[in-house]
C-alpha positions in Angstrom: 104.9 -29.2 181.0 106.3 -31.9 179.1 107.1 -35.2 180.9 110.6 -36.0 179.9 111.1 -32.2 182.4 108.8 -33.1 185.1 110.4 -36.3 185.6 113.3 -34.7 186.8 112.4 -33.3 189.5 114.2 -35.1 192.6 113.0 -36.2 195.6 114.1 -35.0 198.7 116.8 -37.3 199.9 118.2 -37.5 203.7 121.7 -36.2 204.4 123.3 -36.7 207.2 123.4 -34.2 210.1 121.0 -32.0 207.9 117.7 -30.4 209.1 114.3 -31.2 207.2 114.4 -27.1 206.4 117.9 -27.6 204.8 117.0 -31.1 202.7 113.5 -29.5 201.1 115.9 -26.2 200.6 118.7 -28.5 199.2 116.2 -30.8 196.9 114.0 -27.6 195.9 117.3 -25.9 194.2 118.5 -29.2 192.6 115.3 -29.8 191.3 115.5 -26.2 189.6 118.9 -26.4 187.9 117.5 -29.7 186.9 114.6 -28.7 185.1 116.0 -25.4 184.0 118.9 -27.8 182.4 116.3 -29.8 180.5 114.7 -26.5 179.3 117.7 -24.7 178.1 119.2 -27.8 176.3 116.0 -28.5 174.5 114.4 -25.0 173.6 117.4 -22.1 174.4 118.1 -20.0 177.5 116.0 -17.0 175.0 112.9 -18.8 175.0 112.7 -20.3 178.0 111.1 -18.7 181.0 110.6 -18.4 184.8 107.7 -19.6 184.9 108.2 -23.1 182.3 110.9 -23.6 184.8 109.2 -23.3 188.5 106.2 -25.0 186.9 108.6 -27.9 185.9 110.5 -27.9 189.4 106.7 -27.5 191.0 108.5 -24.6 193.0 107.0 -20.9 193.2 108.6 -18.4 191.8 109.3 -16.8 195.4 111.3 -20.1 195.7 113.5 -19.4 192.7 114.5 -16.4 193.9 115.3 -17.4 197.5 118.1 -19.4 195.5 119.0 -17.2 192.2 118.8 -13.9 191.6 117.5 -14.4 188.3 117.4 -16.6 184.9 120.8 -15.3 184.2 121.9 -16.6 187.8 120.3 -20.4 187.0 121.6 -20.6 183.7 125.4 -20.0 185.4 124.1 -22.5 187.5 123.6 -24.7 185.1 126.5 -24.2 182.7 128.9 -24.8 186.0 127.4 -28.5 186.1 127.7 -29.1 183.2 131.3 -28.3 182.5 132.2 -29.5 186.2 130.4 -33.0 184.6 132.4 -33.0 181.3 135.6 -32.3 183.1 135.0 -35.5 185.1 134.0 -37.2 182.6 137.7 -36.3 180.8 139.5 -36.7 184.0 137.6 -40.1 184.5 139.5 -41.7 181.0 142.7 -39.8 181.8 142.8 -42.2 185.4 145.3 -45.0 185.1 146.9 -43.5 181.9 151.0 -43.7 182.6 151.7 -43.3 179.0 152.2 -39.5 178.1 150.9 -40.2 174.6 148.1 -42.5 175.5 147.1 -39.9 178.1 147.0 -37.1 175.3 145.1 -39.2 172.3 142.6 -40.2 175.9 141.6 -36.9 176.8 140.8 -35.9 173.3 138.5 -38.7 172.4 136.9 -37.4 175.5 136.5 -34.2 175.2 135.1 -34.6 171.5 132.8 -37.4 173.1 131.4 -34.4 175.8 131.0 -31.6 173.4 128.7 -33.9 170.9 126.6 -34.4 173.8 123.1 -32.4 173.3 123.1 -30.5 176.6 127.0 -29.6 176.3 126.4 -28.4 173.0 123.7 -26.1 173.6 124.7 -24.5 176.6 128.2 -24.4 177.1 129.1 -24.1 173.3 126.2 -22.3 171.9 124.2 -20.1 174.7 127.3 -19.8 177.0 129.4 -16.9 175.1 126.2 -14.9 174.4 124.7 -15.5 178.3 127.5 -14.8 180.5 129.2 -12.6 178.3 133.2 -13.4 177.1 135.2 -12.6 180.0 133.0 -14.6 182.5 132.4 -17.6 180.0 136.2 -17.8 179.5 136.9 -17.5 182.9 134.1 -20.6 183.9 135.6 -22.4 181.3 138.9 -21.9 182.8 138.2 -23.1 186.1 136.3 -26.3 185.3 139.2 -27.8 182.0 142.1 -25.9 182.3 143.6 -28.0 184.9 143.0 -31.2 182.9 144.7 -29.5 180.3 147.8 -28.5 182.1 148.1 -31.8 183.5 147.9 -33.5 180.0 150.6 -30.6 178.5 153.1 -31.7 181.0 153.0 -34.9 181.0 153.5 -34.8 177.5 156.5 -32.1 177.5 158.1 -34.4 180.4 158.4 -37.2 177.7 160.9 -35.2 176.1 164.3 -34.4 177.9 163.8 -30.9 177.5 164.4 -28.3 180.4 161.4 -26.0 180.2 160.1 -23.4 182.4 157.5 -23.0 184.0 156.3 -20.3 181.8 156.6 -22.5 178.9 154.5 -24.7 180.4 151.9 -22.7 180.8 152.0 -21.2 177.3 152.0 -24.4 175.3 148.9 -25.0 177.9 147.5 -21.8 177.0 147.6 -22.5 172.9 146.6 -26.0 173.7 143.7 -24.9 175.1 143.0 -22.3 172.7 142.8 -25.2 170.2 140.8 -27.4 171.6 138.2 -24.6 172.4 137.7 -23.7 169.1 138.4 -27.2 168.0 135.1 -28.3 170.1 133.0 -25.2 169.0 133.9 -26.5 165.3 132.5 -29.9 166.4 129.3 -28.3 168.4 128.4 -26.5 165.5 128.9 -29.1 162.4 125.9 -30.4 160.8 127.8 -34.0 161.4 129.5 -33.5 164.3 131.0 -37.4 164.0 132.7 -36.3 160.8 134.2 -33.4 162.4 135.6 -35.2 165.4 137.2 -37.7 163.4 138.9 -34.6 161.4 139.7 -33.0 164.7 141.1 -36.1 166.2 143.3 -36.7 163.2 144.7 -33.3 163.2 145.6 -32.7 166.8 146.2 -36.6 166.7 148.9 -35.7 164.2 150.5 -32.5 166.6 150.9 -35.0 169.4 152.8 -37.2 167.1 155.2 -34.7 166.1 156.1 -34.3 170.0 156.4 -38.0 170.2 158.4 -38.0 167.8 160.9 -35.2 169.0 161.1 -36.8 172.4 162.4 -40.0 171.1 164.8 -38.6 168.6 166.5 -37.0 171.8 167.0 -33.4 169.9 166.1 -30.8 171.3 164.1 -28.3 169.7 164.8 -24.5 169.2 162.3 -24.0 171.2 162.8 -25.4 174.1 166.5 -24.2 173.7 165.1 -20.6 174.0 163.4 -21.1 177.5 166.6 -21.7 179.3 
C-alpha cells in the first residue's frame, strides 16, 4: 500500500463523554472513508477494492462491514464528505458578503476553485453519476449545494424591486443550479480546466451583470411582471 494512503489513517482521538469501544469504532470508520477517499480519487471507485482499502485503514474486512454494507455504501460515504467539504468551502467565501453582486461573482470563483480540485473531480463529477445512479446523485447533490444556491439567487433577485413569488424563486434557483452543474462537469472534464473556468466565469459572470443591471435601471422585467 502506497504511503501517501497509509498515512491517513487517523489516530484514535478522545471525545468527550465517549467510551474507548465508541472512539476505536469512531476512528476505525474515519480511517476507512479516509483511505477509501485517497483510493477512489487516485485509481476509480472500478478498480479499487475491499481489500486495498481495509489493508490501507489496517481494518479487517469484518470491520468494514460492521460500518458499510458494501463498496457502494463507502463510496456514498465518501462522496457525502466531499460535497459537504466543497459546500463549506463556498459558504466559507460567501461569509461577510453584503453585496448581492459581490456575493454571486464569490460563490462562483468558488465553486470553480472546488470542482478543479483532484478528489472533487473524480468522485463527485466523474464516478458519482455512474456509482449512485441519477436520481440518488442528484438528490446528494441537492442536499449538500442547493441551499447555497438558493441563498445566492435571492439575494440577488432582492436587489431588484421586483415582487416575486416564491415559486419564482425557486425556479430561477432551479435553472441556476442546472447551470452551474453542468457548468462544473464542463470544467471537471476539460483537458485545461483553468481555461475553462475562466470561460465559465466570464459567461455566468456576464448573466449576473444583466441582473445588475435591470435592478438599477428600476424596470421591471416581463418576467417578473408575470409572477404577480
Amino acid at each position: 500500500m502506497p504511503s501517501s494512503v497509509t498515512r491517513l489513517v487517523p489516530q484514535a482521538t478522545a471525545e468527550p463523554g465517549a467510551s474507548r469501544h465508541q472512539q476505536y469504532s469512531a476512528s476505525t470508520k474515519r480511517a476507512l472513508v479516509d483511505v477509501a477517499e485517497a483510493l477512489f480519487t487516485e485509481h476509480g471507485y472500478a478498480t479499487t477494492s475491499l481489500d486495498q482499502i481495509v489493508g490501507g485503514a489496517e481494518v479487517t474486512k469484518g470491520a468494514l462491514y460492521h460500518h458499510f454494507s458494501g463498496k457502494q455504501a463507502l463510496f456514498e460515504a465518501v462522496f457525502e464528505r466531499v460535497e459537504t467539504d466543497a459546500s463549506t468551502q463556498i459558504e466559507k467565501a460567501l461569509q461577510d458578503r453584503q453585496d448581492p453582486w459581490e456575493k454571486a461573482q464569490s460563490g462562483l470563483r468558488a465553486f470553480l476553485a472546488v470542482v478543479q480540485e483532484p478528489r472533487y473531480r473524480r468522485i463527485v463529477i466523474q464516478e458519482g453519476p455512474a456509482v449512485l445512479g441519477y436520481e440518488r446523485y442528484r438528490e446528494q447533490e441537492e442536499r449538500s449545494t442547493f441551499a447555497t444556491v438558493i441563498d445566492i439567487v435571492r439575494a440577488v433577485l432582492d436587489a431588484g424591486s421586483w415582487e416575486l413569488d416564491e415559486g419564482m424563486v425557486q425556479t430561477f434557483a432551479r435553472i441556476f443550479f442546472g447551470a452551474m452543474s453542468s457548468a462544473g462537469e464542463s470544467v471537471a472534464t476539460s483537458e485545461d480546466p483553468e481555461v475553462a473556468a475562466a470561460r465559465v466565469e466570464a459567461a455566468i459572470g456576464f448573466i449576473i451583470a444583466g441582473f445588475e443591471a435591470q435592478a438599477d435601471s428600476g424596470v421591471s422585467p416581463e418576467w417578473a411582471s408575470a409572477t404577480s
